[in-house]
Backbone as a chain_set.jsonl record, in Angstrom:
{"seq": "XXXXXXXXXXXXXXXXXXXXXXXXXXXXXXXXXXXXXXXXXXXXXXXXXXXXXXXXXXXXXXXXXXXXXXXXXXXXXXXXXXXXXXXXXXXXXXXXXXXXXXXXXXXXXXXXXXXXXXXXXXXXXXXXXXXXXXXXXXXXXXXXXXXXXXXXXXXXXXXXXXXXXXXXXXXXXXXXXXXXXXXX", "coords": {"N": [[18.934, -18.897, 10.765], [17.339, -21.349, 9.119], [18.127, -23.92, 8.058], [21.317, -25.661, 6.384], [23.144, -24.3, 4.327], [23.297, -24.684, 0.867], [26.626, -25.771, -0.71], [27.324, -24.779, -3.025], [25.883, -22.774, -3.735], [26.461, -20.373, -1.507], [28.805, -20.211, -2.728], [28.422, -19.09, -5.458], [27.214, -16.983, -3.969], [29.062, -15.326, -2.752], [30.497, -14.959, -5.294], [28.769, -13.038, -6.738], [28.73, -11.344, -4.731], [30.948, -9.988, -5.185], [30.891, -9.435, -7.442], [28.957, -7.392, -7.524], [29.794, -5.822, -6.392], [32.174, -4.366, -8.056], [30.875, -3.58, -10.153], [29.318, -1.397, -9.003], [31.277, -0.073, -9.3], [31.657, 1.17, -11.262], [33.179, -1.399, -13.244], [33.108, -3.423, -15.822], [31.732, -6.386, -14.772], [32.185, -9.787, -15.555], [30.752, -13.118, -14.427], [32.279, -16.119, -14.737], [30.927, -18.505, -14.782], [31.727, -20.926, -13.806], [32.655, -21.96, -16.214], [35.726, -21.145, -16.417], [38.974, -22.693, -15.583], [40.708, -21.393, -13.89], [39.308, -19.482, -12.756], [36.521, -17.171, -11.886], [35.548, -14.53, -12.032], [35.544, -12.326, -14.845], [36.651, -9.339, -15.434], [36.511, -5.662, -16.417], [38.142, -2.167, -16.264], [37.15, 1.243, -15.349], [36.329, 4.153, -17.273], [37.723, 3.717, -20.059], [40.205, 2.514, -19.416], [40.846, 0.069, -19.993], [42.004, -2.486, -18.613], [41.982, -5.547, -18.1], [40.72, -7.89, -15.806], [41.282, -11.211, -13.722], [39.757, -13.015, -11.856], [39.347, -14.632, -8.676], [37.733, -16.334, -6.418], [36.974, -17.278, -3.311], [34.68, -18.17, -0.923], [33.778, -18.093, 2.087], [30.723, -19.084, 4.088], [30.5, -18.841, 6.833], [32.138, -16.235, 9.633], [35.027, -16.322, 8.53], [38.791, -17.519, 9.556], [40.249, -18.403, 7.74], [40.948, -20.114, 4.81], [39.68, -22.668, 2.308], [41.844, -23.922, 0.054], [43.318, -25.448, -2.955], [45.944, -27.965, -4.54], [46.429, -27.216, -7.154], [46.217, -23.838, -6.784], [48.791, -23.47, -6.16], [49.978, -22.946, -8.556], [50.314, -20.327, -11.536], [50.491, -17.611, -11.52], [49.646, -14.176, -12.231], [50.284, -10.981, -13.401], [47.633, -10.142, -13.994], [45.717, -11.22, -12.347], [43.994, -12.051, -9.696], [43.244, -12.901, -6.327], [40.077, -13.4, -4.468], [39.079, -13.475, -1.071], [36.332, -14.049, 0.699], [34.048, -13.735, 3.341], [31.004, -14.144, 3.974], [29.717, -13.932, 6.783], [27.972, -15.179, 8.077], [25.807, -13.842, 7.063], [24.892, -11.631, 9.065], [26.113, -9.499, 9.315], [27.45, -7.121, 7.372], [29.527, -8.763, 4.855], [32.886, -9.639, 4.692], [36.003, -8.959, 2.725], [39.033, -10.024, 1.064], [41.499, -8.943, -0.85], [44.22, -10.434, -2.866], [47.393, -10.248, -4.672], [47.555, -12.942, -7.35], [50.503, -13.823, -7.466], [51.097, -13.47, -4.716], [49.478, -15.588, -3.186], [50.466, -17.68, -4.664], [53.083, -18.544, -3.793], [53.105, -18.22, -1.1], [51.427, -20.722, -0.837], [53.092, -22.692, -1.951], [55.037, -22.342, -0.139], [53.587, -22.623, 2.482], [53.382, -25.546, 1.666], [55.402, -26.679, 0.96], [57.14, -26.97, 3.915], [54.898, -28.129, 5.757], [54.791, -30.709, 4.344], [57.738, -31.449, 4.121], [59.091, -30.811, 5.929], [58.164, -30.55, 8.712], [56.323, -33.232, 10.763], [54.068, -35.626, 11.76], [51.966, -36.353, 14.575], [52.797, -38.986, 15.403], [55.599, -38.9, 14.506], [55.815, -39.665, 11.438], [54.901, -38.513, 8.161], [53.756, -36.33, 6.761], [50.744, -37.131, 4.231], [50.487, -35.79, 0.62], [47.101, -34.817, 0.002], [46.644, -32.705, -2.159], [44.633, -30.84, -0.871], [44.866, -27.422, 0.688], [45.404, -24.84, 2.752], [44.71, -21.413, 3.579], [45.373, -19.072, 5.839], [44.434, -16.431, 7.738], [44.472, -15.352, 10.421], [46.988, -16.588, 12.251], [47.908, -19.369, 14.076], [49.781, -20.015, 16.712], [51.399, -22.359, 16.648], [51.422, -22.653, 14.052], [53.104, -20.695, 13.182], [55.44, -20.84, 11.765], [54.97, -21.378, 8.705], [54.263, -19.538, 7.544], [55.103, -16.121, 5.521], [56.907, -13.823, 7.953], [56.079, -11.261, 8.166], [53.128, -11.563, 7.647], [50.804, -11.055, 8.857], [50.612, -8.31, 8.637], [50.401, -8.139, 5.841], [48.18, -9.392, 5.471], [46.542, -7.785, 6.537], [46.709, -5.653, 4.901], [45.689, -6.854, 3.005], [42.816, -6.445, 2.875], [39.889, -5.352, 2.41], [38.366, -2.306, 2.625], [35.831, -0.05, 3.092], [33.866, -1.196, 1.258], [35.215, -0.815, -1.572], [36.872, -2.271, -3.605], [38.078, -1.811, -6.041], [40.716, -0.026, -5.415], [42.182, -2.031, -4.651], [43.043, -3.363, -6.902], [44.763, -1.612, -7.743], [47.016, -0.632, -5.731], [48.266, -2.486, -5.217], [51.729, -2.755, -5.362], [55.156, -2.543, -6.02], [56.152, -3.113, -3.701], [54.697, -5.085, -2.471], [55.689, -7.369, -3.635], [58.515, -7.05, -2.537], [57.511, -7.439, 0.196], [56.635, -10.642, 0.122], [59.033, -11.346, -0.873], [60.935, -11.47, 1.326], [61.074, -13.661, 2.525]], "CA": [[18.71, -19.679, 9.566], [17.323, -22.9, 9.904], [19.073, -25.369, 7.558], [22.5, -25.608, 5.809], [22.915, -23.276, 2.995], [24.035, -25.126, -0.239], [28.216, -25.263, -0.803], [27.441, -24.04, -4.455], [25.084, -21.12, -3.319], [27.534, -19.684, -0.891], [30.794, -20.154, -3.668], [27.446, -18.365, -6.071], [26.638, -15.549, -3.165], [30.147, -14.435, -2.954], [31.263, -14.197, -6.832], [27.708, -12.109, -6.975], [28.752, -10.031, -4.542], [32.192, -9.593, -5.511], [30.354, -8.708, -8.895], [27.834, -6.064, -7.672], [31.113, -4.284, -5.809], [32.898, -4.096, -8.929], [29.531, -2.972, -10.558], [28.915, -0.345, -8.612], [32.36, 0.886, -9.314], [31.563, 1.294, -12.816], [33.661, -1.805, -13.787], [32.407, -4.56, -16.298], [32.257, -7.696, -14.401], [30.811, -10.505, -15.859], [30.949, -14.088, -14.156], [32.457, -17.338, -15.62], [30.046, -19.692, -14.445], [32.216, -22.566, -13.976], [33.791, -22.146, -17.639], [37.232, -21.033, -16.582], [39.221, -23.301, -14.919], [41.086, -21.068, -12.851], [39.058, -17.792, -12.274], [35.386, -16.941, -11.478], [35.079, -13.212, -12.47], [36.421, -11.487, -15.253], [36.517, -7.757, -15.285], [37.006, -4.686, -16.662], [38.417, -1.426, -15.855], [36.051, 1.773, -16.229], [37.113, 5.055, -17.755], [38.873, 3.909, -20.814], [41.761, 2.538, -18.875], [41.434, -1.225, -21.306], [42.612, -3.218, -18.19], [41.375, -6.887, -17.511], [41.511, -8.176, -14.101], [41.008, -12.178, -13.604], [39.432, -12.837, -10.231], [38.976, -16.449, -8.342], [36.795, -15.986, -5.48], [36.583, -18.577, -2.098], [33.716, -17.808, -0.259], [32.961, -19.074, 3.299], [29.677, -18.861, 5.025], [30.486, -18.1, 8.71], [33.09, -15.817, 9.625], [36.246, -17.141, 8.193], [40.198, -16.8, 9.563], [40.812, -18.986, 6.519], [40.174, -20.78, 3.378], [40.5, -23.643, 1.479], [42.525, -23.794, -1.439], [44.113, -26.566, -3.862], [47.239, -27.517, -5.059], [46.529, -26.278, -8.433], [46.402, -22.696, -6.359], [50.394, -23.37, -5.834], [50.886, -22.17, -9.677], [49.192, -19.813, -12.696], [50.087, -16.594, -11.283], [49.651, -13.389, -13.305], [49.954, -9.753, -13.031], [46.209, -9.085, -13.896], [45.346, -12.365, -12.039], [43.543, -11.974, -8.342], [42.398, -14.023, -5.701], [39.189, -12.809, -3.576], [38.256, -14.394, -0.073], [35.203, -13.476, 1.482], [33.423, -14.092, 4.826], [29.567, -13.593, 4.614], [29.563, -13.734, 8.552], [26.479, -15.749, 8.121], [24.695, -12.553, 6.777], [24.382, -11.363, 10.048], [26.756, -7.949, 8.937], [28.299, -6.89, 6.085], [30.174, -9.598, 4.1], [34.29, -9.499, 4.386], [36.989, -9.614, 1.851], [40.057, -9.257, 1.362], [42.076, -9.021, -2.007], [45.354, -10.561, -2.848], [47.664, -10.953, -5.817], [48.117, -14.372, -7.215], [51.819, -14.594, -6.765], [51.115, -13.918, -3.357], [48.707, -16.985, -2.946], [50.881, -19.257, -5.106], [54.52, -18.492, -3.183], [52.45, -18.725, 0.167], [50.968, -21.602, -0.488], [53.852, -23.333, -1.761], [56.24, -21.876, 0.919], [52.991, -23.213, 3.459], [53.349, -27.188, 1.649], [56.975, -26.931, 1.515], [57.126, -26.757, 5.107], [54.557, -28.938, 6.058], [55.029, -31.814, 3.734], [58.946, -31.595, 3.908], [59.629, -30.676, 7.33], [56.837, -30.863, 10.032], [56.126, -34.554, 10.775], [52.946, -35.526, 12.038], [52.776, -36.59, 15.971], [53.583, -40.315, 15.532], [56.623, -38.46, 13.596], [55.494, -39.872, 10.244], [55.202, -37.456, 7.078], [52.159, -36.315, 5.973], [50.418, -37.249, 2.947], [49.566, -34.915, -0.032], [45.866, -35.229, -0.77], [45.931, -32.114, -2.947], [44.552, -30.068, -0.075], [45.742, -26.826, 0.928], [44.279, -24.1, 3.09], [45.393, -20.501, 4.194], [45.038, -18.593, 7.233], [44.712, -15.168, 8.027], [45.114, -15.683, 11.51], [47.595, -17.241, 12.125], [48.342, -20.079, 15.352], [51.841, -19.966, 17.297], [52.138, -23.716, 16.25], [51.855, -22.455, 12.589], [53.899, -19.229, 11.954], [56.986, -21.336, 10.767], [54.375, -21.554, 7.88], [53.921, -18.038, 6.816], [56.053, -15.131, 5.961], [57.363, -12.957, 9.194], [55.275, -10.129, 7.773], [52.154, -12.263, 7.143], [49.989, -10.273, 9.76], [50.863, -6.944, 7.559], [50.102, -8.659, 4.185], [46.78, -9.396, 5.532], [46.021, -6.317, 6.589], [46.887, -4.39, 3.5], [44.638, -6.821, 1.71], [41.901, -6.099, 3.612], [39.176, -4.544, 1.528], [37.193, -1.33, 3.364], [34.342, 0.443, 2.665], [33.617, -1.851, -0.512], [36.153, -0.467, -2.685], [37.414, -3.57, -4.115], [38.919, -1.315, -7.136], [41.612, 0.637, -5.034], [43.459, -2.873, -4.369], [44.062, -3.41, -7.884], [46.122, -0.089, -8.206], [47.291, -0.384, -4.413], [49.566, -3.637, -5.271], [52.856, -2.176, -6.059], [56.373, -3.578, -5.488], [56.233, -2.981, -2.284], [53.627, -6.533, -1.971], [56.705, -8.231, -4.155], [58.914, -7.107, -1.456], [56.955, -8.614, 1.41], [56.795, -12.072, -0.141], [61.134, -11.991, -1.251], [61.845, -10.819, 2.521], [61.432, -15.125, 3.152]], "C": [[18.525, -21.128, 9.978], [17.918, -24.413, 9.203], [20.294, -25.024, 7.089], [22.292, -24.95, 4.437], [23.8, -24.137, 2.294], [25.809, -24.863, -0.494], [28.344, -24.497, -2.102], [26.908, -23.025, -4.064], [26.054, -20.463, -2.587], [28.386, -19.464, -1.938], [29.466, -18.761, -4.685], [27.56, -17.113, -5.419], [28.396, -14.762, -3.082], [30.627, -14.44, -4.291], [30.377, -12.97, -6.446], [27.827, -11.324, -6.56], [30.089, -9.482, -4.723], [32.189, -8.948, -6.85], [29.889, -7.565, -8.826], [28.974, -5.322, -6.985], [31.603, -3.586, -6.868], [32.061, -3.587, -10.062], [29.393, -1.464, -10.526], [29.731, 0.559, -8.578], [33.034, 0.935, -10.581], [32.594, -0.189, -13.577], [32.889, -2.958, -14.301], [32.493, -5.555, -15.88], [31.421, -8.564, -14.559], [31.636, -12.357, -15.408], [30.935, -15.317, -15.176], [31.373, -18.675, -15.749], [30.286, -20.732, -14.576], [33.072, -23.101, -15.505], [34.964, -22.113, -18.036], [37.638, -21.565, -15.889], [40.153, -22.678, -13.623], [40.148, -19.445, -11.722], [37.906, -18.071, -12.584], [34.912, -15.671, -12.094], [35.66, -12.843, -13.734], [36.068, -10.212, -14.941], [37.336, -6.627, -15.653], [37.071, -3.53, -16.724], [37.495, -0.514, -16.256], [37.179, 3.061, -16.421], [37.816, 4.879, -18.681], [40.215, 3.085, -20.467], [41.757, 0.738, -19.564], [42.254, -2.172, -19.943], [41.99, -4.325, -17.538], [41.75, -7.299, -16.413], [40.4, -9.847, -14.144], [41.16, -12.47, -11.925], [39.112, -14.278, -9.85], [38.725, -15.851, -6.637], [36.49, -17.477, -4.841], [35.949, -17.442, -1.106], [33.797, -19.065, 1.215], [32.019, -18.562, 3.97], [29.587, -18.074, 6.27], [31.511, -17.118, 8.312], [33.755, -16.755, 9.811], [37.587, -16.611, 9.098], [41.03, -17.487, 8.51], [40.079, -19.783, 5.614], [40.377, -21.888, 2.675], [40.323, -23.52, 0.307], [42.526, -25.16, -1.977], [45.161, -26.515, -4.335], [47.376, -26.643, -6.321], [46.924, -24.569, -8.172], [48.073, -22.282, -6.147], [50.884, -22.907, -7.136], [49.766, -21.394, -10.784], [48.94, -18.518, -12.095], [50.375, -15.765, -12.466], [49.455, -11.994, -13.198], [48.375, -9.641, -13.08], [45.366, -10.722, -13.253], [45.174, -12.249, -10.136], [43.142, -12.706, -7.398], [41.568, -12.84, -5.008], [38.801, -13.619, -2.51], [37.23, -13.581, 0.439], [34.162, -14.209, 2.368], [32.072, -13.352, 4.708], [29.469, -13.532, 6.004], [27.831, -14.101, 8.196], [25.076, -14.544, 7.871], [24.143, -12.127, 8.203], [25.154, -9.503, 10.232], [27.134, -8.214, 7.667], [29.587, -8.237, 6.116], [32.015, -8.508, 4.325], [35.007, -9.34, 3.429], [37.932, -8.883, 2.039], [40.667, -10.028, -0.679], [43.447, -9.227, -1.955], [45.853, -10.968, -4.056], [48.23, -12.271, -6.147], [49.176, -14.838, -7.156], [51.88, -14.399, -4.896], [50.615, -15.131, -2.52], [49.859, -17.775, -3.422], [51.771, -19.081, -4.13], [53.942, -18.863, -1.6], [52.356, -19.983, -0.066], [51.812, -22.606, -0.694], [54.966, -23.597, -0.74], [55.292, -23.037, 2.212], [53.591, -25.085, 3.211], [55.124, -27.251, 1.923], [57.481, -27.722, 2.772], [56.523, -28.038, 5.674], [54.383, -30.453, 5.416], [56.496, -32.018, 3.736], [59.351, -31.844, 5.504], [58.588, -30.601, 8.884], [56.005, -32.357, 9.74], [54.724, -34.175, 11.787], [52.829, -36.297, 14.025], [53.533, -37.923, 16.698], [55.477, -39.98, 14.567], [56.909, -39.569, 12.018], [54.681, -38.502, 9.42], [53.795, -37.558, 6.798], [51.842, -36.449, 4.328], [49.696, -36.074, 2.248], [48.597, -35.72, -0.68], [45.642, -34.296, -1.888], [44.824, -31.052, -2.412], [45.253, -28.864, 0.368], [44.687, -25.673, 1.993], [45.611, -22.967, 3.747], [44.626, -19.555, 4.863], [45.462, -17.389, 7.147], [44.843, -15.09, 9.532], [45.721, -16.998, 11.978], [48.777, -18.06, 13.625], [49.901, -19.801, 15.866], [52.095, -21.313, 16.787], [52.17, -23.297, 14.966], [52.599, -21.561, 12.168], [54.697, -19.368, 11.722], [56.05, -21.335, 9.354], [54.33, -20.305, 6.924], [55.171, -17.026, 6.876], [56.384, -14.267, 7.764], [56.444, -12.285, 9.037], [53.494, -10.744, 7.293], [50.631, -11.261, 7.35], [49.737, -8.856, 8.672], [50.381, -7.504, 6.261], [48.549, -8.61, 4.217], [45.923, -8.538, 5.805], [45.775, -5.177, 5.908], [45.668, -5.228, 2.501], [43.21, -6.321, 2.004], [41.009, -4.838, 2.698], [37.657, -3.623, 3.018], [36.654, -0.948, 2.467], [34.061, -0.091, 1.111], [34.24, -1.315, -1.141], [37.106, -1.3, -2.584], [38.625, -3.353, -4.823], [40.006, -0.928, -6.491], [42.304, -0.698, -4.875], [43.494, -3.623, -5.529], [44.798, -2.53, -8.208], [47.052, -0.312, -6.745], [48.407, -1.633, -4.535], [50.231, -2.853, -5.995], [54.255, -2.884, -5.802], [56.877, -3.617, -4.371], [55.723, -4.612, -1.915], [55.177, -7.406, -2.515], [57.906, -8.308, -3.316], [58.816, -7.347, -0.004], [57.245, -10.004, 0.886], [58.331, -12.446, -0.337], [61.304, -11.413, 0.23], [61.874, -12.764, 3.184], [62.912, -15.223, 2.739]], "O": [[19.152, -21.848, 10.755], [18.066, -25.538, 9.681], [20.539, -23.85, 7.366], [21.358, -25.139, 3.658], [24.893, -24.435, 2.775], [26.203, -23.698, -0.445], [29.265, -23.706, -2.307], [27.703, -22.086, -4.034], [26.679, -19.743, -3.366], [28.749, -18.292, -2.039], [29.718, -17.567, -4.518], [27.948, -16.143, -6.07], [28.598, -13.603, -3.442], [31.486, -13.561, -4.359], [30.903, -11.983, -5.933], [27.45, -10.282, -7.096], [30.246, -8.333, -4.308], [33.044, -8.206, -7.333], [30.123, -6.688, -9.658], [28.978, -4.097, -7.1], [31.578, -2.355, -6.848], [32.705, -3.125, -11.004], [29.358, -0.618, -11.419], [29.524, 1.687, -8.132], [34.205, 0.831, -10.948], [32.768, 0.073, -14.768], [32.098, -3.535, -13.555], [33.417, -6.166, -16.417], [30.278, -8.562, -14.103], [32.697, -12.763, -15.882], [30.112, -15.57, -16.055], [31.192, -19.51, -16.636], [29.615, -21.573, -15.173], [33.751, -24.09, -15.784], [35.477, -22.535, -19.073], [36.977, -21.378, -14.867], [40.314, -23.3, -12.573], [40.323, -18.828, -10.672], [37.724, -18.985, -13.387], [33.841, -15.726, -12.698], [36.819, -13.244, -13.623], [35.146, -10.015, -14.149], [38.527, -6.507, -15.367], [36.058, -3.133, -17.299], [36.834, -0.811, -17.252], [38.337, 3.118, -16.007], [38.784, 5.638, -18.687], [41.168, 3.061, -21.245], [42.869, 0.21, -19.556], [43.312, -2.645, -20.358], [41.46, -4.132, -16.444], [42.892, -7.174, -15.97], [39.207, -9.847, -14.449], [42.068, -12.296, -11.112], [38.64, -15.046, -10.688], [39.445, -15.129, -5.946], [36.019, -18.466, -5.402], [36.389, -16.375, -0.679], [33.846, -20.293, 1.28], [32.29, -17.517, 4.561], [28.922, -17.099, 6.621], [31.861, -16.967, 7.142], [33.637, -17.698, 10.594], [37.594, -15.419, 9.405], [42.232, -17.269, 8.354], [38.88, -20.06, 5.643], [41.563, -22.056, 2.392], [39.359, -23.211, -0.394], [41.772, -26.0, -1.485], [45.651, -25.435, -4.662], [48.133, -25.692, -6.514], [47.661, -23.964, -8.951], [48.515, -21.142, -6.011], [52.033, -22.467, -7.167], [48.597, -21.768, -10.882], [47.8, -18.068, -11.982], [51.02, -16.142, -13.445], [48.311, -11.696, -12.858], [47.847, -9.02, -12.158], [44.423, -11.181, -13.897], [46.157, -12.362, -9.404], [42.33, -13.485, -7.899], [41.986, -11.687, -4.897], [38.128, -14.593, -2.849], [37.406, -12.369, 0.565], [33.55, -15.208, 1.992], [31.902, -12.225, 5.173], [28.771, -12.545, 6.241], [26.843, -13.37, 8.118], [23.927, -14.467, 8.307], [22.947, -12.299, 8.435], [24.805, -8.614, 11.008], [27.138, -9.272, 7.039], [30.309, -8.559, 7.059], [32.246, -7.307, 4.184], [34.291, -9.946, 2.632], [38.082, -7.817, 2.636], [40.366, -11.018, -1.346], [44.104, -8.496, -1.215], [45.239, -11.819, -4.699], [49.156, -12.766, -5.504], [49.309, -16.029, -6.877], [52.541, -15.046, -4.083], [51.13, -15.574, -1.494], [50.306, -18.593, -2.617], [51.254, -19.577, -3.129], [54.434, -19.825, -1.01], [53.238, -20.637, 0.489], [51.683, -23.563, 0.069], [55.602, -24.629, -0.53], [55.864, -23.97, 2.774], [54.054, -25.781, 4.115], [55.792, -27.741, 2.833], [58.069, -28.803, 2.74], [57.257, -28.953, 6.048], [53.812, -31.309, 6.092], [56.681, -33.105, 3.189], [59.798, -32.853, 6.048], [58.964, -30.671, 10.055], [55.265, -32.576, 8.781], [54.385, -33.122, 12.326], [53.884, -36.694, 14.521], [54.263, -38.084, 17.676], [56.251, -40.851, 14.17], [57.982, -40.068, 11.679], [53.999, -37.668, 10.015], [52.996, -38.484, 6.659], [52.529, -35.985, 3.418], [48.749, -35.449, 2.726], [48.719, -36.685, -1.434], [44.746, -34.588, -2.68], [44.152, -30.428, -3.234], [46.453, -29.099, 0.511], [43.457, -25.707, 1.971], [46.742, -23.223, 4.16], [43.469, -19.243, 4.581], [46.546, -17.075, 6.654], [45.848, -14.401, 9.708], [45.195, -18.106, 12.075], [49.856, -17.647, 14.049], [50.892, -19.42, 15.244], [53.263, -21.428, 16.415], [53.26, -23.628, 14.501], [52.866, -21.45, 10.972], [55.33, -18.389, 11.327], [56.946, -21.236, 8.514], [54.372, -20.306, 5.694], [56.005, -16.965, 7.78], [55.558, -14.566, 8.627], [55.574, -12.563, 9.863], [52.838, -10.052, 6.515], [49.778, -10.893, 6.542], [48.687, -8.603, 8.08], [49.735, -6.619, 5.7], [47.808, -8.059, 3.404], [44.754, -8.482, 5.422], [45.068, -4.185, 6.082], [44.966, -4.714, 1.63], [42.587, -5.762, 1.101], [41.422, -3.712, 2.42], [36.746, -4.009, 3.75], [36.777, -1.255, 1.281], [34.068, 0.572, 0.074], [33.368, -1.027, -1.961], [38.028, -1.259, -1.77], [39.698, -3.946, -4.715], [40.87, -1.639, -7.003], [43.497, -0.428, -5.013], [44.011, -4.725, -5.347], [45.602, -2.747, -9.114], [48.194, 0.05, -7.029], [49.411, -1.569, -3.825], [49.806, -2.275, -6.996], [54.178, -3.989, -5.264], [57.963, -4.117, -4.08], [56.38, -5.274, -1.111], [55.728, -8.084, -1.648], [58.453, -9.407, -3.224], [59.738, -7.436, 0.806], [58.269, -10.51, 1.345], [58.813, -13.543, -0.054], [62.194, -10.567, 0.138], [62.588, -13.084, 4.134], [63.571, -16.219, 3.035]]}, "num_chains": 1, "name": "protein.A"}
């Protein structure tokens, strides 16, 4: 590819395809287009089953091992409330994602600032400033895994969306995911 692909087209190319998954797996998903302030997709269940699922979708271009967030992402979780990341890998294979529920994002991400705004000084050992920045990592450095649960590696792995079936990891969170995040 020979120039820089737009930051809106990319955030665009992954709802779209986070749409045509959930499409093709009979569920109604119809994009916000910038109208909801926290969520990107809505969607709903097929078969009768009457269940809304609110989706917020970070897209990155290359292959990703992480994403950036915002503080706002630290609260406004909700049982039928999802995050989606996804890694076009520069369209050079099949597009990534992985699905996670939003108390898992918020408690992460607050557990991540916690940490590094409270207690990890910067190398002149002065405190870092919040800009309102936040970002999370699926792989995850030896200087950072005071940052993340113990079990982080496993979390990320379960979200991990195969063969495009997006749908199986809204039934597939059970209290088992609520018991990864309370084992901090």
């Amino acid at each position: 590819m020979g120039h820089k692909i737009n930051k809106q087209n990319v955030g665009n190319a992954g709802e779209y395809f986070i749409a045509s998954m959930l499409s093709a797996q009979d569920y109604i998903a119809t994009l916000t287009l910038g109208r909801a302030e926290k969520f990107d997709i809505l969607c709903v269940a097929p078969n009768g089953e009457k269940k809304t699922y609110k989706l917020s979708v970070k897209t990155r271009y290359e292959k990703a091992t992480g994403f950036a967030l915002s503080k706002r992402d630290e609260n406004g979780c909700a049982d039928d409330f999802f995050y989606v990341f996804v890694s076009l890998n520069e369209l050079k294979e099949m597009p990534e994602c992985w699905v996670f529920p939003s108390k898992v994002i918020n408690d992460t991400l607050k557990h991540i600032s916690n940490v590094w705004f409270n207690v990890k000084k910067k190398r002149d050992g002065s405190d870092h400033h919040d800009v309102g920045l936040r970002r999370i990592d699926f792989v995850v450095s030896e200087a950072h895994k005071d940052l993340y649960p113990s079990n982080w590696d496993e979390i990320v792995s379960n979200a991990k969306v195969k063969n495009s079936n997006i749908s199986e990891k809204f039934s597939q969170y059970s209290s088992i995911i609520w018991d990864w995040i309370n084992k901090w």
